[in-house]
C-alpha positions in Angstrom: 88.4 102.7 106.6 90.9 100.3 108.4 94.1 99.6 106.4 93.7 96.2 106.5 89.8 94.5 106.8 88.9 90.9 108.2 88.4 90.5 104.6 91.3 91.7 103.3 93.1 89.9 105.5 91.4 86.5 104.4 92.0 87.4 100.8 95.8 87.9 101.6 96.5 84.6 103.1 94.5 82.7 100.0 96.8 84.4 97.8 99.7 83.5 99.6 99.0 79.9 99.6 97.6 80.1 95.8 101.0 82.3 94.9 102.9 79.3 96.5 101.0 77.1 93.8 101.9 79.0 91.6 105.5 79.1 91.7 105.9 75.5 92.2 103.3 75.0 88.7 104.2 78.0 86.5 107.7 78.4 86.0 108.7 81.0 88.8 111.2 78.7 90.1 113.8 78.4 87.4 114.6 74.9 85.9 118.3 75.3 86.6 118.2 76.7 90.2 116.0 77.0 93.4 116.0 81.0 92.8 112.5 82.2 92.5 111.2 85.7 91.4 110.9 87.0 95.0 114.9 85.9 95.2 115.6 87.8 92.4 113.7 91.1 93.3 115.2 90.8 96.6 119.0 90.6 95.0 117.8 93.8 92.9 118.5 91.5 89.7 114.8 92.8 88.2 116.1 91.9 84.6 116.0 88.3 86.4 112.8 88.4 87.7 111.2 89.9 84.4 112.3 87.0 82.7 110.3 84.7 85.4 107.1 87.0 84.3 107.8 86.4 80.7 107.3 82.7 81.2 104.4 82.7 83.6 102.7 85.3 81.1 102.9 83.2 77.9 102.0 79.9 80.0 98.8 81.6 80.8 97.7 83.1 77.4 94.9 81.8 76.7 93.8 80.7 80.0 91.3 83.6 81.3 91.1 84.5 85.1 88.4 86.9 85.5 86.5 84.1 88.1 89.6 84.4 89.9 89.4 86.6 93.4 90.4 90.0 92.1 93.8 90.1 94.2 94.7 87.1 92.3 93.9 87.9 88.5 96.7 89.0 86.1 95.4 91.2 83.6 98.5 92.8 81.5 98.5 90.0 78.5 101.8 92.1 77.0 100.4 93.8 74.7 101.9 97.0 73.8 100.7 100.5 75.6 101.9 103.2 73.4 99.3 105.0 71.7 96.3 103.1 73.5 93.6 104.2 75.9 94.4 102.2 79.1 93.1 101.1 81.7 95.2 100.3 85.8 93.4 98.2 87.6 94.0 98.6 91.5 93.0 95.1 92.8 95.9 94.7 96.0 96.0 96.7 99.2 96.5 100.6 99.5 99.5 100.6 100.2 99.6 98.4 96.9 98.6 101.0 95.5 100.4 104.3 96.8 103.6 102.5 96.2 103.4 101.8 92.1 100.9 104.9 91.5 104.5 106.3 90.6 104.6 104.4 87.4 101.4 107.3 86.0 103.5 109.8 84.6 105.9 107.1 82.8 102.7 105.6 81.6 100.8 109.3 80.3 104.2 109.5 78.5 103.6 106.2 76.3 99.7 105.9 76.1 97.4 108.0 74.5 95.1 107.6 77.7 95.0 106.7 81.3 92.0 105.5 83.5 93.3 104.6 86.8 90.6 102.4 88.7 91.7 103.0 92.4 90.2 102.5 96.2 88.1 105.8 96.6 89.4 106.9 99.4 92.7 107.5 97.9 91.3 109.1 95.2 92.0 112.6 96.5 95.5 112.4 96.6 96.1 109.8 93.8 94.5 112.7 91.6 98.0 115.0 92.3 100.5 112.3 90.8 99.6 113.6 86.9 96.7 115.6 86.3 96.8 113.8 82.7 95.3 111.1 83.9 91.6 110.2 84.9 90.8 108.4 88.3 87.6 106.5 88.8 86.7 105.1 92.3 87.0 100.9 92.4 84.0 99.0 92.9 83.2 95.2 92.8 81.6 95.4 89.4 83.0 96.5 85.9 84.4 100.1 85.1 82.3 102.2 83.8 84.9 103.3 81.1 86.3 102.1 77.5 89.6 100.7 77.4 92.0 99.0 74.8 94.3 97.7 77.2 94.2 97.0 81.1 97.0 96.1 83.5 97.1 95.7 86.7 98.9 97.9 88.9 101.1 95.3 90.6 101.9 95.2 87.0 103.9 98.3 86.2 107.0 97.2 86.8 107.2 94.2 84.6 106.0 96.5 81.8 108.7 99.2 81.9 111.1 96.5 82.4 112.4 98.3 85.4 115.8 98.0 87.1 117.6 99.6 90.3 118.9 102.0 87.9 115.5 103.1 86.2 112.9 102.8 88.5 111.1 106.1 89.3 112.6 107.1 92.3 111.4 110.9 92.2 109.3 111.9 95.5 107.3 113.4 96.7 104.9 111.9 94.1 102.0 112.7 95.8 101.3 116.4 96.9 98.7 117.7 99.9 99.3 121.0 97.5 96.3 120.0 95.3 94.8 117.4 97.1 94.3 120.3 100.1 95.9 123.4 99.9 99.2 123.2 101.7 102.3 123.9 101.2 105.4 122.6 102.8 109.4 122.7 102.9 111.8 120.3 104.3 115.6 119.4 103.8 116.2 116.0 103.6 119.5 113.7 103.3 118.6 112.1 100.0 121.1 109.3 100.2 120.2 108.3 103.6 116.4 109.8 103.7 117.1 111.1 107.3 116.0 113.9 108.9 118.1 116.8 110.1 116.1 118.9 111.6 114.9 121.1 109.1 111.1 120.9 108.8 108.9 123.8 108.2 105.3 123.4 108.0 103.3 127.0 107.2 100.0 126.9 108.1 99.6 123.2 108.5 98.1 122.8 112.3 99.8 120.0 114.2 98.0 117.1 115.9 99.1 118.7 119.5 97.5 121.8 118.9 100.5 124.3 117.6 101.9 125.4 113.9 105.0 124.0 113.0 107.8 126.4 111.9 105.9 129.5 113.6 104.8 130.3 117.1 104.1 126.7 117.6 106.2 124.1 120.0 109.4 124.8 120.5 111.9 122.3 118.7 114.6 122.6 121.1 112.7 120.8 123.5 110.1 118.8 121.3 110.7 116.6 118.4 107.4 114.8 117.3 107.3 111.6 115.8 104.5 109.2 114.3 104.2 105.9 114.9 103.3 102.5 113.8 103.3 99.5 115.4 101.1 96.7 113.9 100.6 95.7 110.1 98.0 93.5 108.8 96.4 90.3 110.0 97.5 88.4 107.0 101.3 88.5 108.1 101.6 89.2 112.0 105.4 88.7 111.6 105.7 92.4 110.3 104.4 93.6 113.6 106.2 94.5 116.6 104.4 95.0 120.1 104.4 98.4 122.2 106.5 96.4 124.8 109.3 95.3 122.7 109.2 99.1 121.5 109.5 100.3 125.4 113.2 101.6 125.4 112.0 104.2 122.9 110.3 106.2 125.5 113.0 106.3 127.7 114.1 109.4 125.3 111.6 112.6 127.0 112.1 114.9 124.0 110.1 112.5 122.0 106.5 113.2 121.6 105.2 110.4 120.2 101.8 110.3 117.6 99.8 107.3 117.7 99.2 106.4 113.8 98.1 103.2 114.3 94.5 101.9 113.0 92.5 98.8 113.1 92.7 96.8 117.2 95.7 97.9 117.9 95.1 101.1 118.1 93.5 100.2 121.9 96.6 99.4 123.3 97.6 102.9 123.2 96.7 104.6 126.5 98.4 108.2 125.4 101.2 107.6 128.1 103.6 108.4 125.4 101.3 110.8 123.0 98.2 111.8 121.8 96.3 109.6 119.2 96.6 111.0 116.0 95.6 108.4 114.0 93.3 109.6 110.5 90.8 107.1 108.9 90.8 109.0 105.7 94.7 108.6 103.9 94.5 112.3 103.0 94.0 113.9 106.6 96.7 110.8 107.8 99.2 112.5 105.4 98.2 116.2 106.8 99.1 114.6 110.0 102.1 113.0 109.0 103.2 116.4 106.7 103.0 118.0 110.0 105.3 115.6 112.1 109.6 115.4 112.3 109.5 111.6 111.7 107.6 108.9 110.6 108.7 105.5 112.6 106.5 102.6 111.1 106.4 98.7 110.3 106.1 97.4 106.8 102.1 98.5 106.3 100.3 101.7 104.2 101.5 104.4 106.3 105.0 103.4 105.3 104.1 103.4 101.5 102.2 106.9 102.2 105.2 108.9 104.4 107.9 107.6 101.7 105.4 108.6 98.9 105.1 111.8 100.5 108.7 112.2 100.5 109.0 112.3 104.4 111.6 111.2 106.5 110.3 107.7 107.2 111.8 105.1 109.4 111.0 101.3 108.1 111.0 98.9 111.3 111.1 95.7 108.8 110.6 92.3 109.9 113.0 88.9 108.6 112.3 87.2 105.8 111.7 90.9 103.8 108.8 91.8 101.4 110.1 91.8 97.5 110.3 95.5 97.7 113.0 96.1 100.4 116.2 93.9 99.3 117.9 91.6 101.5 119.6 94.3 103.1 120.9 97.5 103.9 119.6 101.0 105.2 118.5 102.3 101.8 115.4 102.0 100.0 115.3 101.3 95.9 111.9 102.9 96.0 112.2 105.9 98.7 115.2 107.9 98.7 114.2 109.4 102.3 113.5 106.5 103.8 116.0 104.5 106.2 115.3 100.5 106.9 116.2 99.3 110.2 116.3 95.3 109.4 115.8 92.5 111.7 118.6 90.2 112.1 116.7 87.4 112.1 113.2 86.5 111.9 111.5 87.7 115.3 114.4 90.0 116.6 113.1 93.4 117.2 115.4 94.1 120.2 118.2 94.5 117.6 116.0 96.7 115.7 114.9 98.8 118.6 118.5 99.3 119.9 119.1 100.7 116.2 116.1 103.0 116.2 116.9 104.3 120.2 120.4 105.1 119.3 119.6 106.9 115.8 116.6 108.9 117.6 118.9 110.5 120.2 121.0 111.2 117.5 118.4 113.2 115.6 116.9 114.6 118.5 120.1 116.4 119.5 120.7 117.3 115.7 116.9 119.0 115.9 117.8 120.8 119.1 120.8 122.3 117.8 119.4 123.7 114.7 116.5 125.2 116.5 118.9 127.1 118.9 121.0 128.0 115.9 118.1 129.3 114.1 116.8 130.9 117.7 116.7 134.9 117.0 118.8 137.0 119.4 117.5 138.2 122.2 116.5 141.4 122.8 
């Protein structure tokens, strides 16, 4: 499984282009401004943008889409949920999917039932955000399940009306506890999302071959971070090359972890780290459960990490997805996440100076915990 396929890819930059048609034809671009949806989801005005989808929803009744490519059906015709056997559709990418997956619980609450049809191989730990729910692997035909109402994931949002304020913003929402077995405990900085030092991982084996928070490597001179590099095909903006990312290794203490997947992966030689890279998502999030950071363009593994509630490190590229505003550090969606923006389009050596500085920071902050936490001797 790559996180992003040559067809995947493809798919993504039709429904770019066909999204573009779409605002210019449906009433996404409001009649008394140039602000589009995207605008408004990037100034955190949802209530905004959820009157866009009101429009663009009741221009479309009527008009059915199932010939459509799957990525670019709506489904959710507004029909109310409560007290219905429904029916989430997972038709974007995976990390699509890991990031609204949140919305489940919220969901159980209203309907009577829940079917989520989802990419199998995130079946194991989709299965962990509410054990109310049922979760049925995605194929290219029809589910195999009755349903009085079907949305689409992408969907969620627009149907709890969600703001900054309500959005759910609880992690971790997905748990290696019943997808695997493990157990873990960190200490976070909620407000900030980063790490300070504190991670503890009992009985979870790390990629270099020692047990975190036991007799394993010791923190004082190790601090072991996961990385990502490239994102998908579809958008190479979002992508940053190992070279641009060189002054990063000019800090020793820093064992890095290749996470990387896909082509990129070969331009790794281990100089740095050892691959650690998973193609299954649940053994990537045992590897990432077992790391101090998570440093990672816009792409699944961010999605996973932050869904995971792990100290993740967003390296994001100029113009911004909806998701991340226009700016700031924080994350509406992660609370222990940290976004180190672009300042414009193409400049990563700004980003990189950010991300150098804050790692030496962290570093030290690890190192002094460990030898505070170092029993006597003797």
């Amino acid at each position: 499984m790559c996180f992003e396929t040559p067809k995947i890819a493809l798919a993504r930059k039709e429904s770019l282009t066909a999204a573009a048609k779409d605002i210019s034809s449906s009433g996404d671009i409001s009649p008394d401004s140039d602000r589009t949806w995207e605008d408004c989801m990037l100034d955190g005005d949802f209530a905004a943008a959820w009157e866009f989808s009101d429009r663009v929803m009741a221009e479309r009744a009527g008009h059915p889409c199932y010939d459509w490519p799957r990525h670019l059906q709506y489904i959710w015709d507004g029909r109310e949920l409560a007290g219905k056997r429904v029916l989430v559709r997972c038709y974007h990418g995976l990390g699509d999917t890991t990031h609204l997956i949140r919305y489940v619980p919220q969901l159980c609450d209203r309907a009577k039932e829940v079917v989520v049809w989802a990419q199998a191989e995130l079946l194991p730990l989709l299965r962990t955000v509410d054990a109310r729910a049922e979760f049925i692997p995605l194929h290219d035909g029809v589910p195999q399940t009755h349903y009085d109402v079907d949305v689409e994931i992408m969907e969620l949002p627009h149907v709890f009306r969600s703001t900054a304020e309500t959005l759910p913003r609880r992690v971790p929402y997905l748990s290696m506890t019943g997808a695997a077995g493990r157990t873990r405990e960190r200490r976070c900085d909620q407000s900030r999302g980063e790490l300070h030092g504190d991670v503890r991982l009992d009985a979870i084996e790390t990629p270099h071959g020692s047990s975190r928070g036991g007799g394993g490597a010791d923190c004082s001179r190790e601090f072991h971070a996961g990385l990502v590099w490239a994102s998908g095909n579809w958008n190479p903006a979002r992508s940053v090359s190992l070279e641009a990312l060189h002054p990063l290794w000019r800090n020793t203490g820093v064992i890095w972890h290749a996470l990387q997947q896909g082509d990129a992966l070969a331009e790794w030689h281990g100089e740095y780290g050892p691959i650690s890279s998973k193609r299954e998502p649940e053994a990537l999030a045992r590897v990432m459960m077992s790391l101090d950071l998570i440093v990672s363009v816009d792409s699944f593994p961010t999605h996973l990490a932050g869904a995971l509630g792990l100290p993740t490190w967003l390296l994001l590229s100029r113009p911004a997805d909806w998701r991340w505003l226009r700016e700031g550090e924080e994350s509406l969606w992660y609370p222990t996440m940290r976004i180190f923006r672009q300042r414009s389009a193409g400049d990563w050596s700004s980003v990189v100076a950010e991300v150098e500085a804050a790692l030496a920071t962290e570093h030290r902050a690890a190192k002094r915990l460990a030898t505070e936490r170092r029993p006597p001797a003797g």
